[in-house]
Biopython code that builds the backbone (N, CA, C, O; Angstrom):
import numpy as np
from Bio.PDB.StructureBuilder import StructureBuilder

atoms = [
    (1, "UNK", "N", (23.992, 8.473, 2.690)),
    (1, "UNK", "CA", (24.181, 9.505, 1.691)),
    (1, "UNK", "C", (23.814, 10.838, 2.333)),
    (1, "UNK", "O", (22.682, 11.154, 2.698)),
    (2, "UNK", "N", (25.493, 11.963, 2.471)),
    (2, "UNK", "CA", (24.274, 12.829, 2.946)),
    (2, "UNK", "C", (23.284, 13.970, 1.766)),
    (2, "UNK", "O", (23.102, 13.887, 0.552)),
    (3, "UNK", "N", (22.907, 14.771, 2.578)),
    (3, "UNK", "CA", (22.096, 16.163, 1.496)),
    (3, "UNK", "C", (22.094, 16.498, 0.626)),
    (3, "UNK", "O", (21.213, 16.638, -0.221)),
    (4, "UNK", "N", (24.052, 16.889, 0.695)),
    (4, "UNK", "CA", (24.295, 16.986, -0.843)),
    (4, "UNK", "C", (25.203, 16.432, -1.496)),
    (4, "UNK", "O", (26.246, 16.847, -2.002)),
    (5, "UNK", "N", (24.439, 14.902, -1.409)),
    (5, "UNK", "CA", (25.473, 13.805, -2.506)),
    (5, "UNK", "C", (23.845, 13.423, -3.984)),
    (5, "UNK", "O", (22.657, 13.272, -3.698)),
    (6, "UNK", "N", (24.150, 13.405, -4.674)),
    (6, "UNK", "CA", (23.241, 13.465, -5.666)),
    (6, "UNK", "C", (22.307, 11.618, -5.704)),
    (6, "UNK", "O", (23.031, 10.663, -5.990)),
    (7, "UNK", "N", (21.091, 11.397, -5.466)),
    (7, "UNK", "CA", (20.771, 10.529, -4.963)),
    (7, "UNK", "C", (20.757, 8.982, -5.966)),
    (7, "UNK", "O", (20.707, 9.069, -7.193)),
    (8, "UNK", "N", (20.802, 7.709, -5.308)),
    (8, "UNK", "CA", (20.973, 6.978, -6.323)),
    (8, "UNK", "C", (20.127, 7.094, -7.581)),
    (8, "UNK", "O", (19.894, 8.172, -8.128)),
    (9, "UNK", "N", (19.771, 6.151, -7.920)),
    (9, "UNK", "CA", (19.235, 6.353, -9.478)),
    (9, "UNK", "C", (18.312, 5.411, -8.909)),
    (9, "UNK", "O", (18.736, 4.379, -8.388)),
    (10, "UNK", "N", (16.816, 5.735, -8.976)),
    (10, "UNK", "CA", (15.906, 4.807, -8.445)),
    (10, "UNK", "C", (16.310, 3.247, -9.043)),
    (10, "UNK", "O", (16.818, 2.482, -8.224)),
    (11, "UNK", "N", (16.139, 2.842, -10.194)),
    (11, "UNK", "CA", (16.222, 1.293, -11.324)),
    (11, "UNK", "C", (17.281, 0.682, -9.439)),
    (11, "UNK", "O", (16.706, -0.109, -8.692)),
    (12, "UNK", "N", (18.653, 1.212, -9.079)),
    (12, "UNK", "CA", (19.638, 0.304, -8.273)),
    (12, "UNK", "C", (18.738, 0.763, -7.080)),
    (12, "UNK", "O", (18.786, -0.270, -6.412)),
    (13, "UNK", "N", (17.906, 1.666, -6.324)),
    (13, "UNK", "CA", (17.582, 1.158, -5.321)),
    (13, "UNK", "C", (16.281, 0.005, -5.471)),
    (13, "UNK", "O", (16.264, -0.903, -4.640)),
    (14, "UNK", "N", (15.496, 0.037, -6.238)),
    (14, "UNK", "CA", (14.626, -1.029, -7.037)),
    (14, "UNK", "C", (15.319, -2.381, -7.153)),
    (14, "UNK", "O", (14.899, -3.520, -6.950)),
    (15, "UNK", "N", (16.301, -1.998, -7.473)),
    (15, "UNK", "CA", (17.195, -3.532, -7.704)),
    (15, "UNK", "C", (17.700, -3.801, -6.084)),
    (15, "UNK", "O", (18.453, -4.775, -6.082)),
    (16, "UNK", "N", (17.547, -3.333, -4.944)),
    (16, "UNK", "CA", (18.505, -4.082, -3.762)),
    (16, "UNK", "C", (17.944, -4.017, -2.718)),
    (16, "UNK", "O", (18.377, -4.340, -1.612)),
    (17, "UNK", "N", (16.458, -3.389, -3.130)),
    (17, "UNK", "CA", (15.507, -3.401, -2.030)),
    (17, "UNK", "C", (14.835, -4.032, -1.496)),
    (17, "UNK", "O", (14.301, -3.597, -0.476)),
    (18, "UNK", "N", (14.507, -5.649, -2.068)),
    (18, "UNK", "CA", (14.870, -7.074, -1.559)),
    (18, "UNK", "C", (15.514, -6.912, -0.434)),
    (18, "UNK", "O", (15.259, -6.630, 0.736)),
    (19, "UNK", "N", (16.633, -7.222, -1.248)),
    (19, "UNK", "CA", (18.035, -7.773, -0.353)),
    (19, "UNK", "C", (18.329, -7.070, 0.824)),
    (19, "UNK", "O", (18.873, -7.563, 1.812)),
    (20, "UNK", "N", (17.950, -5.882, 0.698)),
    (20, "UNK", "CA", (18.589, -5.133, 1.964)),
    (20, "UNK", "C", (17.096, -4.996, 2.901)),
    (20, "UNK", "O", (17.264, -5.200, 4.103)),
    (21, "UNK", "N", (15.978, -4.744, 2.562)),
    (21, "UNK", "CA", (14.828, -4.960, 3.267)),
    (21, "UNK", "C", (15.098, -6.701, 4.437)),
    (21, "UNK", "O", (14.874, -6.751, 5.646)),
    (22, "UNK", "N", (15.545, -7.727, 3.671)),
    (22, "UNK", "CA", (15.963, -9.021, 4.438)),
    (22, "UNK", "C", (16.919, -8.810, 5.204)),
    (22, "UNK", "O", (17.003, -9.193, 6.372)),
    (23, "UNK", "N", (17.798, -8.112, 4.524)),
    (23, "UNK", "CA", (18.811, -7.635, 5.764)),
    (23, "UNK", "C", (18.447, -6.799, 6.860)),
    (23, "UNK", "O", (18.949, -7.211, 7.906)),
    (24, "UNK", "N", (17.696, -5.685, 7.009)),
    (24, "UNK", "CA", (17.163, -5.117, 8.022)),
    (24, "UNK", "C", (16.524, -6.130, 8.779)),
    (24, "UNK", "O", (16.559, -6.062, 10.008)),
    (25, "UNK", "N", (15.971, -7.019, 8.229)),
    (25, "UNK", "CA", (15.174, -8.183, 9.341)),
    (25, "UNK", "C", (16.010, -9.131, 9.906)),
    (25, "UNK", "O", (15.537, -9.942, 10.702)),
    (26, "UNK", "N", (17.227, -9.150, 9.601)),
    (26, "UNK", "CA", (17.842, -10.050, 10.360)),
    (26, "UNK", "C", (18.347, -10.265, 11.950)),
    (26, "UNK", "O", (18.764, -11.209, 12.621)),
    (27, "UNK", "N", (18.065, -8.838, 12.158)),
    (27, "UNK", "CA", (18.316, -8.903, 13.715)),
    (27, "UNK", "C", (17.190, -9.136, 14.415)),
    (27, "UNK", "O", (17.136, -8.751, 15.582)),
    (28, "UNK", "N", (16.156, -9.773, 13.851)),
    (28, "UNK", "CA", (14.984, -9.974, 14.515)),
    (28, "UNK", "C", (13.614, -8.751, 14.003)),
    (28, "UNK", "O", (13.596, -7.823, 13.194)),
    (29, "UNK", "N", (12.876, -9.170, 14.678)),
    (29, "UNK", "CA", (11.440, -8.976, 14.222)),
    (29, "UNK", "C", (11.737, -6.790, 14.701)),
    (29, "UNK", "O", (12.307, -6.192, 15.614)),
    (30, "UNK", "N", (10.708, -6.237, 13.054)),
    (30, "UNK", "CA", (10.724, -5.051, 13.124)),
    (30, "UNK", "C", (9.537, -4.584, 12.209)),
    (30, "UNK", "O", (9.037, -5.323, 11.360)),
    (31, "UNK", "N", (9.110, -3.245, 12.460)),
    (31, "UNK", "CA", (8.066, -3.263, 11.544)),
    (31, "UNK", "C", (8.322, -1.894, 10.120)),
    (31, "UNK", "O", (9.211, -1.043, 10.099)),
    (32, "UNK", "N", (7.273, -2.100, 9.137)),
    (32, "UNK", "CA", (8.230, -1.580, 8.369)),
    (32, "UNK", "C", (8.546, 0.080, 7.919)),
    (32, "UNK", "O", (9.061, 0.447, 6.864)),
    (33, "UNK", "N", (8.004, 1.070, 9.217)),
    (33, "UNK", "CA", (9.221, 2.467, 9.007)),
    (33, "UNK", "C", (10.026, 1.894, 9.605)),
    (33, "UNK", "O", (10.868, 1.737, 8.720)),
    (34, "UNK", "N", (10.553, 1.300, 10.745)),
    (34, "UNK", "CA", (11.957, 0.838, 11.346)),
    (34, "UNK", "C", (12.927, 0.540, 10.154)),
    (34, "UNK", "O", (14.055, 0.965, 9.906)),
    (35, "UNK", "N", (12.049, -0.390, 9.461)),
    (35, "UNK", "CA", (13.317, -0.783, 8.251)),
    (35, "UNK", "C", (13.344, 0.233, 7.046)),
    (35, "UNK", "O", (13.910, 0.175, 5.955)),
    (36, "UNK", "N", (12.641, 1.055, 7.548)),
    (36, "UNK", "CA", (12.619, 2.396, 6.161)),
    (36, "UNK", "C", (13.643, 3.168, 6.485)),
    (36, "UNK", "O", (14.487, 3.665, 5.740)),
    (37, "UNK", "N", (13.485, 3.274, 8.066)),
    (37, "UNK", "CA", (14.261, 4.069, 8.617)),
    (37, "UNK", "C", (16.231, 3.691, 8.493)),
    (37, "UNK", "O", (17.280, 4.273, 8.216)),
    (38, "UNK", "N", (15.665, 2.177, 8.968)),
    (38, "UNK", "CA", (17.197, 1.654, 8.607)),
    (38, "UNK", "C", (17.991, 1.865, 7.348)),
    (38, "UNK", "O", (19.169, 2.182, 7.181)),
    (39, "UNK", "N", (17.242, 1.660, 6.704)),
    (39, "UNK", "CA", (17.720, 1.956, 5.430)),
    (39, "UNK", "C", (18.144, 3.470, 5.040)),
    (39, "UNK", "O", (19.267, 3.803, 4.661)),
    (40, "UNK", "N", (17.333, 4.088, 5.162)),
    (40, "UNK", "CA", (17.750, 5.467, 4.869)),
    (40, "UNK", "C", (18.953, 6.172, 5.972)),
    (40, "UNK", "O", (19.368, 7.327, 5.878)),
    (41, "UNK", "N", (19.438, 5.022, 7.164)),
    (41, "UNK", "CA", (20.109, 5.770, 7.794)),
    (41, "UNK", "C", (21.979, 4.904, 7.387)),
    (41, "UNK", "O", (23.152, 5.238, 7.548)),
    (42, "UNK", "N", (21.213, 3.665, 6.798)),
    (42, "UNK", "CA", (22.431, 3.173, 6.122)),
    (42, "UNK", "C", (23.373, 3.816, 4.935)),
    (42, "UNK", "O", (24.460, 3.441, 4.495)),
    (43, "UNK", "N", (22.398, 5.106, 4.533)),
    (43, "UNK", "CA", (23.110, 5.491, 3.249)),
    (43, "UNK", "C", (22.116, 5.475, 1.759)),
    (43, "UNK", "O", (22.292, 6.215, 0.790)),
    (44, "UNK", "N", (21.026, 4.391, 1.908)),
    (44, "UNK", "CA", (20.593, 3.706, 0.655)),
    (44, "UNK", "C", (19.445, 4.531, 0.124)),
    (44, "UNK", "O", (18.851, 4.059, -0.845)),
    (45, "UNK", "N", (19.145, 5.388, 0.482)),
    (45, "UNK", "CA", (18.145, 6.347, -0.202)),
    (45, "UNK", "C", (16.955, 6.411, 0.712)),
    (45, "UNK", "O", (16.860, 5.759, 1.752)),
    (46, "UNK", "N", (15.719, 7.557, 0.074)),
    (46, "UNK", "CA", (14.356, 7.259, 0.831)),
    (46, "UNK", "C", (13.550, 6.393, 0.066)),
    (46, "UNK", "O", (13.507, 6.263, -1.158)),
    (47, "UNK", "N", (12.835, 5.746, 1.065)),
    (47, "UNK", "CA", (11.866, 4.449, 0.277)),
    (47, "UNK", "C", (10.399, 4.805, 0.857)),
    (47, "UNK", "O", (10.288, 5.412, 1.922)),
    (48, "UNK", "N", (9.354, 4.419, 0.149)),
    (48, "UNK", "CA", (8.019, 4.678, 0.912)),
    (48, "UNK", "C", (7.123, 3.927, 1.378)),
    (48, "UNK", "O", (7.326, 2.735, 1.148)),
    (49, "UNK", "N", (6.010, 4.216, 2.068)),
    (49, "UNK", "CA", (5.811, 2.614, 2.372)),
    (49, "UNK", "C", (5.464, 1.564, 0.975)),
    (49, "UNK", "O", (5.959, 0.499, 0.606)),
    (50, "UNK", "N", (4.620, 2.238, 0.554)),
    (50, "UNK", "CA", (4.088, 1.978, -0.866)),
    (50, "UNK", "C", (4.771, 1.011, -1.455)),
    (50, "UNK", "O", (4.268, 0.067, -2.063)),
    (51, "UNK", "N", (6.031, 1.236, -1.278)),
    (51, "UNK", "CA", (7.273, 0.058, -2.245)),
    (51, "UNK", "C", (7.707, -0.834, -1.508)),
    (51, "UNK", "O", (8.177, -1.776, -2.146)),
    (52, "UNK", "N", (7.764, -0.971, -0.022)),
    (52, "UNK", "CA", (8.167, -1.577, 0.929)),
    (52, "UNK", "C", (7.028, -2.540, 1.235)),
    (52, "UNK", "O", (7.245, -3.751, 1.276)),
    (53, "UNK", "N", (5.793, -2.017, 1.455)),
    (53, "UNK", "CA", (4.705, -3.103, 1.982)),
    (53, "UNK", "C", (4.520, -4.517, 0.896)),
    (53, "UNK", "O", (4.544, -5.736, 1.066)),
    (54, "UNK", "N", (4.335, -3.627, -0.246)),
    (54, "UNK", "CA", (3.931, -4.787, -1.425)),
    (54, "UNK", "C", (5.335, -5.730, -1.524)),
    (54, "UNK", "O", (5.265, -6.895, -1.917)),
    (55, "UNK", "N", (6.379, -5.220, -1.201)),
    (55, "UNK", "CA", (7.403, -6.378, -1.265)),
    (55, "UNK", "C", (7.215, -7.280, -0.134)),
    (55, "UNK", "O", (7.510, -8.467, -0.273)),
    (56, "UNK", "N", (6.705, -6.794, 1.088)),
    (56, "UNK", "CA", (7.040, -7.787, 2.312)),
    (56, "UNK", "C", (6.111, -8.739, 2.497)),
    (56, "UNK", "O", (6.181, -9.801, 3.117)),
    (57, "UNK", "N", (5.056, -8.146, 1.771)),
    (57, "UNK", "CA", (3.705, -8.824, 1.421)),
    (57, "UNK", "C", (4.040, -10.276, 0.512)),
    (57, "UNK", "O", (3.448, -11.355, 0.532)),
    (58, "UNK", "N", (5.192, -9.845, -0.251)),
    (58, "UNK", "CA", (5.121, -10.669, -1.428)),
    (58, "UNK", "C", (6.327, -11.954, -0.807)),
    (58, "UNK", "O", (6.425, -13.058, -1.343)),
    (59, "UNK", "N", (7.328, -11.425, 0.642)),
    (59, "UNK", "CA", (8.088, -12.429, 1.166)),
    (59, "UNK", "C", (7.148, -12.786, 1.866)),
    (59, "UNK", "O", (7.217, -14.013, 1.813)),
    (60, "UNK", "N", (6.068, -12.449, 2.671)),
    (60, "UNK", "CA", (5.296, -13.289, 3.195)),
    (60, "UNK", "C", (4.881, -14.864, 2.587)),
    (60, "UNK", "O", (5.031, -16.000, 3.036)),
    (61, "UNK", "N", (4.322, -14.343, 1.417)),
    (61, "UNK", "CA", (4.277, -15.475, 0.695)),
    (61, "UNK", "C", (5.074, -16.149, 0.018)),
    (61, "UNK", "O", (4.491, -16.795, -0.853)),
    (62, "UNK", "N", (6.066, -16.270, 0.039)),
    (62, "UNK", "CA", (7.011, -16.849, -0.387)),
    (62, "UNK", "C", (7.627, -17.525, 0.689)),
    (62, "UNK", "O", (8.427, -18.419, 0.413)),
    (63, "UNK", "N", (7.361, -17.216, 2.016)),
    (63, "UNK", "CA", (7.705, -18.297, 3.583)),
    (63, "UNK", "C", (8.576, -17.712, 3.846)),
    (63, "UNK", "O", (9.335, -18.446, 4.480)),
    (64, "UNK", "N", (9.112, -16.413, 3.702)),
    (64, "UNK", "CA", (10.738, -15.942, 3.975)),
    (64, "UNK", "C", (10.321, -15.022, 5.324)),
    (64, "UNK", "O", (10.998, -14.846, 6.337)),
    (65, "UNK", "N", (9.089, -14.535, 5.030)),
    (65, "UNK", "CA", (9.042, -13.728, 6.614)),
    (65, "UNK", "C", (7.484, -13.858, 6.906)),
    (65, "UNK", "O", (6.646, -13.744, 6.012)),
    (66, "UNK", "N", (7.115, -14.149, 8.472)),
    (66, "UNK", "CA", (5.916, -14.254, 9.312)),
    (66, "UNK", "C", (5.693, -12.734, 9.660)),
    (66, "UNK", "O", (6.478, -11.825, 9.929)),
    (67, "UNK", "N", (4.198, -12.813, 9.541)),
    (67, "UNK", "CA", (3.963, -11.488, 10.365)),
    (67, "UNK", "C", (3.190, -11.592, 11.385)),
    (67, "UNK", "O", (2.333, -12.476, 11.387)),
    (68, "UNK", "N", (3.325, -10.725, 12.456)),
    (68, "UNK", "CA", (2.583, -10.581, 13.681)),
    (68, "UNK", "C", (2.001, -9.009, 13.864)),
    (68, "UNK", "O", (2.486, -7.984, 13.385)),
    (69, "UNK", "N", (0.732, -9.159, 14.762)),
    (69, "UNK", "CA", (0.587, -7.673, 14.642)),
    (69, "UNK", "C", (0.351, -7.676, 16.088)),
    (69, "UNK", "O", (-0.210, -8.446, 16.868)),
    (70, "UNK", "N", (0.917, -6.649, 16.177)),
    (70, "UNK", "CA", (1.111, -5.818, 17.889)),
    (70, "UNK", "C", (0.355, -5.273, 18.368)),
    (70, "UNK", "O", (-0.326, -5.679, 17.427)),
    (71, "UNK", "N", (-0.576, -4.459, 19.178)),
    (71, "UNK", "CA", (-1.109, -3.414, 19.334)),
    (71, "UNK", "C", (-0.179, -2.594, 20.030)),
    (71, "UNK", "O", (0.713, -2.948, 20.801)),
    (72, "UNK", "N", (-0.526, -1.364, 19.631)),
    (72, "UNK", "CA", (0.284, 0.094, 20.526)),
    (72, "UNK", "C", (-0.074, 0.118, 21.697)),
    (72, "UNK", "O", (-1.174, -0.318, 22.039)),
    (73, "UNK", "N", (0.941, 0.723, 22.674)),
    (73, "UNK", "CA", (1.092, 0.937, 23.405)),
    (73, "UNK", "C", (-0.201, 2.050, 23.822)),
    (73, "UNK", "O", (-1.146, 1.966, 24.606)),
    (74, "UNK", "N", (0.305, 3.176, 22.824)),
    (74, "UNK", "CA", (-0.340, 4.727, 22.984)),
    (74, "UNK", "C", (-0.384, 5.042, 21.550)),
    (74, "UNK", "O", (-0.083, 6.198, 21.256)),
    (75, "UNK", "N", (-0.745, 4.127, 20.471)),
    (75, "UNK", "CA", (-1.440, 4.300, 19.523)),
    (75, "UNK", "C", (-1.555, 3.289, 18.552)),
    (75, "UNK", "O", (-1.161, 2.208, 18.989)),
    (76, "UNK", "N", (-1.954, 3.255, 17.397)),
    (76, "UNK", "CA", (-2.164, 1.897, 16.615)),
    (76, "UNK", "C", (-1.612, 0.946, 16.939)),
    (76, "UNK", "O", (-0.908, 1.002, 17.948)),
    (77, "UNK", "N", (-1.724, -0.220, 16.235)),
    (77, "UNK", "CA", (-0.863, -1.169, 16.659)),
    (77, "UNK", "C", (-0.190, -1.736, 15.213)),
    (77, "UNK", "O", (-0.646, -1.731, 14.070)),
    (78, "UNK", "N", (0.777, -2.106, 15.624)),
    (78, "UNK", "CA", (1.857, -2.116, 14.225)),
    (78, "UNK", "C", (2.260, -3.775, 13.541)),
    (78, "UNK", "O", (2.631, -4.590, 14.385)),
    (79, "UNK", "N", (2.203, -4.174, 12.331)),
    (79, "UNK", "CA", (2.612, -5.667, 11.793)),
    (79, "UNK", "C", (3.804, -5.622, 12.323)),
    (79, "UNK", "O", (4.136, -4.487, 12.666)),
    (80, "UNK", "N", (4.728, -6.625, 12.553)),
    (80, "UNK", "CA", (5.703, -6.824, 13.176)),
    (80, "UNK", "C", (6.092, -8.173, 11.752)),
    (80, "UNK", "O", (5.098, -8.694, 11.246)),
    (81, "UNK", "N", (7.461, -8.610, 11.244)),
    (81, "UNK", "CA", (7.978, -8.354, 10.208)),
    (81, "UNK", "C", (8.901, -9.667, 10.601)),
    (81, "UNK", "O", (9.376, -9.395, 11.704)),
    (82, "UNK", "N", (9.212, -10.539, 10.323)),
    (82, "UNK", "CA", (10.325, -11.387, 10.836)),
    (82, "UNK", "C", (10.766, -12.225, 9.879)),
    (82, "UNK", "O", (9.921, -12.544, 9.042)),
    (83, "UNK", "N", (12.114, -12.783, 9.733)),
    (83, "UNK", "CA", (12.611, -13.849, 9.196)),
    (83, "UNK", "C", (12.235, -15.406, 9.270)),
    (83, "UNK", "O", (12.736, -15.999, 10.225)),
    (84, "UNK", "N", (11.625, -15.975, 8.615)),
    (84, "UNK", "CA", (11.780, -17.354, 8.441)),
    (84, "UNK", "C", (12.760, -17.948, 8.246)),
    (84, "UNK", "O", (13.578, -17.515, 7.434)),
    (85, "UNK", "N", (12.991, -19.237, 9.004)),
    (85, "UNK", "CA", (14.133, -19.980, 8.832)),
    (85, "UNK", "C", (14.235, -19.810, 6.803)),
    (85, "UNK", "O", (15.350, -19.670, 6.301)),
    (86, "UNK", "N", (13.506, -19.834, 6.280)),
    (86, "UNK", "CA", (13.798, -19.820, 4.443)),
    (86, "UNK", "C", (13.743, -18.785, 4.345)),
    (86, "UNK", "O", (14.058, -18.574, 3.174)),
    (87, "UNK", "N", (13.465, -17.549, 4.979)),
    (87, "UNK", "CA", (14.178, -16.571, 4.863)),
    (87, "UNK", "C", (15.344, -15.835, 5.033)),
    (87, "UNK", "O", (15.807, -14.913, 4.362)),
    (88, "UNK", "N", (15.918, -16.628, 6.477)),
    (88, "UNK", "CA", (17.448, -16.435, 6.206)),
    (88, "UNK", "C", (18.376, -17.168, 5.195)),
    (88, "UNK", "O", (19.482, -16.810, 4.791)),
    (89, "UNK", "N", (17.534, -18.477, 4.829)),
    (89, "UNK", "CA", (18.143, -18.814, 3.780)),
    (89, "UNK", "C", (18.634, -18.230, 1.974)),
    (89, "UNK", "O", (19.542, -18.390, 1.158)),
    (90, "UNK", "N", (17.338, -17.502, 2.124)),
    (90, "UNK", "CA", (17.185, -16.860, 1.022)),
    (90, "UNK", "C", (18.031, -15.620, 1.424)),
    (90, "UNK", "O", (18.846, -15.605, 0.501)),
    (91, "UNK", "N", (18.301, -14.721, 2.111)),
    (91, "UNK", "CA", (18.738, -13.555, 2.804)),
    (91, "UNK", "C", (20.938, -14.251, 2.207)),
    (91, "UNK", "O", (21.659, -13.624, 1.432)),
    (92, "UNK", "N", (21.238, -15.294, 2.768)),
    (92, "UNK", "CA", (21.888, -15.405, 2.701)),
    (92, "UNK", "C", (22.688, -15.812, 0.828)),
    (92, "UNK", "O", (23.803, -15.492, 0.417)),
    (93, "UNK", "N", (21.708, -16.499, 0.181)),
    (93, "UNK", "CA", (21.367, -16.825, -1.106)),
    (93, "UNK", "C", (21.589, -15.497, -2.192)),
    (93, "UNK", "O", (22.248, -15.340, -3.220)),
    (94, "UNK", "N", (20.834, -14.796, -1.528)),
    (94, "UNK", "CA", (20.829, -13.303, -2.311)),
    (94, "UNK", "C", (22.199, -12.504, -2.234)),
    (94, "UNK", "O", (22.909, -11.929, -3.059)),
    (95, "UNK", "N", (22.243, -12.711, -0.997)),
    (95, "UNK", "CA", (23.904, -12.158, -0.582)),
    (95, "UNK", "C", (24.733, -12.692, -1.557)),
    (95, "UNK", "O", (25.031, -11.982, -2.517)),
    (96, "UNK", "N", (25.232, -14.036, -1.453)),
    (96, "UNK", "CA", (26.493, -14.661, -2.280)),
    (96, "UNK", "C", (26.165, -14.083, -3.801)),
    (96, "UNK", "O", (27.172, -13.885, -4.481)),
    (97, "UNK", "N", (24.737, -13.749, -4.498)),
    (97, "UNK", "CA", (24.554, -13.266, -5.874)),
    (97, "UNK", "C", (24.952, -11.817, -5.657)),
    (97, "UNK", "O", (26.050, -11.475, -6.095)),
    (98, "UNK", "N", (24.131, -10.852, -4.982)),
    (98, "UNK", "CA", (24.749, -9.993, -4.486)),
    (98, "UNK", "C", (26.127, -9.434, -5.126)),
    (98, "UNK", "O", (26.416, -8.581, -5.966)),
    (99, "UNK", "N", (26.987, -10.546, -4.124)),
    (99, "UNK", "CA", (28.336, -9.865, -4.101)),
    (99, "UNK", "C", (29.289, -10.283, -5.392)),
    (99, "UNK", "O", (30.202, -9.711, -5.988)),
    (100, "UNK", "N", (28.722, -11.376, -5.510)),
    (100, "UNK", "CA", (29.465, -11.697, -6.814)),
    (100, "UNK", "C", (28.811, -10.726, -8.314)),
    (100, "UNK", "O", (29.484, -10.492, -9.318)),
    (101, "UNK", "N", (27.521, -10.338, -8.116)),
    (101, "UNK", "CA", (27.331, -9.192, -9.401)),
    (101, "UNK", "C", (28.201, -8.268, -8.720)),
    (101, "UNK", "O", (29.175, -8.032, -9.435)),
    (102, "UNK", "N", (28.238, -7.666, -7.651)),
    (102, "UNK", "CA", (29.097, -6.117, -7.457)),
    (102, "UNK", "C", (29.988, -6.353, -7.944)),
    (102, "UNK", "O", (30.098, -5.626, -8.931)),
    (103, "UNK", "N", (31.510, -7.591, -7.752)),
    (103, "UNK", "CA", (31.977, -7.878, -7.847)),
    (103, "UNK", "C", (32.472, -8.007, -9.288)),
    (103, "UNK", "O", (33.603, -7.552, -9.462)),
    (104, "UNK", "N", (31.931, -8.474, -10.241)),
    (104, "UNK", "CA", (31.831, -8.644, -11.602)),
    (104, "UNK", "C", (31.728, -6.702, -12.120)),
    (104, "UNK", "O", (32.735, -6.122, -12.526)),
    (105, "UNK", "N", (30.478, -6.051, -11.999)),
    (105, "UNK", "CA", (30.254, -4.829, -12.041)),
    (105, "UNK", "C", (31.952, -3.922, -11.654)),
    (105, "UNK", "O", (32.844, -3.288, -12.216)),
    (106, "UNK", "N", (31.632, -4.322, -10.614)),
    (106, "UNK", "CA", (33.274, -3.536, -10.220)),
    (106, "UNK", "C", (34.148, -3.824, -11.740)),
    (106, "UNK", "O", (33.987, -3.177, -12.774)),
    (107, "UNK", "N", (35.000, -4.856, -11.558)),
    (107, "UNK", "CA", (35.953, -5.186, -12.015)),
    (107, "UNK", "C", (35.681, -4.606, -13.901)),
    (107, "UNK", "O", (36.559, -4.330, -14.720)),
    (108, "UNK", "N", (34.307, -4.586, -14.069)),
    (108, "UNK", "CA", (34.088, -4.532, -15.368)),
    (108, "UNK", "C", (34.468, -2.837, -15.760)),
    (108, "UNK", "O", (35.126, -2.389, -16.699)),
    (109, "UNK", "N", (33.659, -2.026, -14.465)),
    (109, "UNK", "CA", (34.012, -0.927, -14.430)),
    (109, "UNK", "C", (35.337, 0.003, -14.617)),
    (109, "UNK", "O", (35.530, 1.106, -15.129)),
    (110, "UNK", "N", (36.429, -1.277, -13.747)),
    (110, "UNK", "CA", (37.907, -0.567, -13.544)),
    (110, "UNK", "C", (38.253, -1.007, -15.174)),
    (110, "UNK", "O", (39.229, -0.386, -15.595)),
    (111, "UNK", "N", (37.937, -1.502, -15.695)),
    (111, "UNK", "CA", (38.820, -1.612, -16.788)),
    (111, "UNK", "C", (38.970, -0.165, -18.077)),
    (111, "UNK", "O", (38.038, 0.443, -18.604)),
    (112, "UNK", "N", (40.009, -0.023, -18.219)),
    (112, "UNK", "CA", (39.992, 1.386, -18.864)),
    (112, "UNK", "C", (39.877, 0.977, -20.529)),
    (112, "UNK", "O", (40.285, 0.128, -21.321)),
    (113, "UNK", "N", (39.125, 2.056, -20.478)),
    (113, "UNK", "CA", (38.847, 2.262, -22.257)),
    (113, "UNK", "C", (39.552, 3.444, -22.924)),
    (113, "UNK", "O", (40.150, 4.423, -22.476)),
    (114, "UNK", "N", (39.292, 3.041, -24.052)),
    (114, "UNK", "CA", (39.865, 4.261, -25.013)),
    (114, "UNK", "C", (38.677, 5.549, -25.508)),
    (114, "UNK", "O", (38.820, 6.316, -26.460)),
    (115, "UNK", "N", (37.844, 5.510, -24.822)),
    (115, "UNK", "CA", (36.683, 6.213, -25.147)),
    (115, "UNK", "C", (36.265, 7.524, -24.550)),
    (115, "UNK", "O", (35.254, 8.206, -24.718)),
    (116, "UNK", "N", (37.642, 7.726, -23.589)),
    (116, "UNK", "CA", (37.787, 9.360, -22.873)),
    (116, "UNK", "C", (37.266, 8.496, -21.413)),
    (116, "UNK", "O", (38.003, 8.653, -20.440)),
    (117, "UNK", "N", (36.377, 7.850, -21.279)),
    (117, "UNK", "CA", (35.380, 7.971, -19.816)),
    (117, "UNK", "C", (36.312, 6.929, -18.820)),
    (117, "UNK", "O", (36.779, 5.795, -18.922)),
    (118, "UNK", "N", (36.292, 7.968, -17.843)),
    (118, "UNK", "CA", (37.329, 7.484, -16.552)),
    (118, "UNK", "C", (36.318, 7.440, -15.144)),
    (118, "UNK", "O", (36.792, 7.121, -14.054)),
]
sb = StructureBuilder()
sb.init_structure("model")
sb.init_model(0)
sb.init_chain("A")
sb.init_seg("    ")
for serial, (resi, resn, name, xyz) in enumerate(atoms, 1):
    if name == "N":
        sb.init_residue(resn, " ", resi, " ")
    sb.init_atom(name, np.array(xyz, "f"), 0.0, 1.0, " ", f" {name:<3s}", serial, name[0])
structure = sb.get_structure()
């Protein structure tokens, strides 16, 4: 999204920030500004850590992602963030719901009404 496109509506980035947080982890282990970063360079808005930690915290426990912690190089050292085999499962799980709500959403959308709104 760039500067001046008017930004989503927090409730839909709340709603896909799951899904797309799992998706940033799928290319392997990252920690989480990388996937803040990813995200915000995908288009999907800014996120903070604040909303990001307590979720990854919460796939931790749920077995979907391991964490490791690194030390820095030349400064702190950072959790490192990864997929569990039931986390790609779930990653992939979420997807097929995913696309089939857009999907539904879409189609519900194109349909024209008599109510002026296009």
């Amino acid at each position: 999204m760039s500067s001046t496109e008017e930004p989503w509506p927090g409730d839909w980035n709340r709603a896909s920030l799951g899904l797309c947080a799992l998706q940033a982890l799928k290319d392997g282990p990252t920690y989480g500004y990388a996937i803040i970063t990813a995200l915000e360079a995908a288009g999907l808005g800014t996120f903070k850590g604040g909303t990001l930690y307590p979720l990854l915290a919460r796939f931790e426990t749920a077995g979907w992602v391991s964490v490791e912690w690194r030390p820095g190089e030349s400064g702190p050292g950072r959790k490192y963030f990864s997929l569990t085999p039931a986390g790609l499962d779930e990653l992939a799980r979420q997807r097929r719901q995913w696309l089939a709500f857009t999907t539904s959403t879409t189609a519900f959308l194109a349909i024209p009404t008599d109510r002026g709104v296009s």
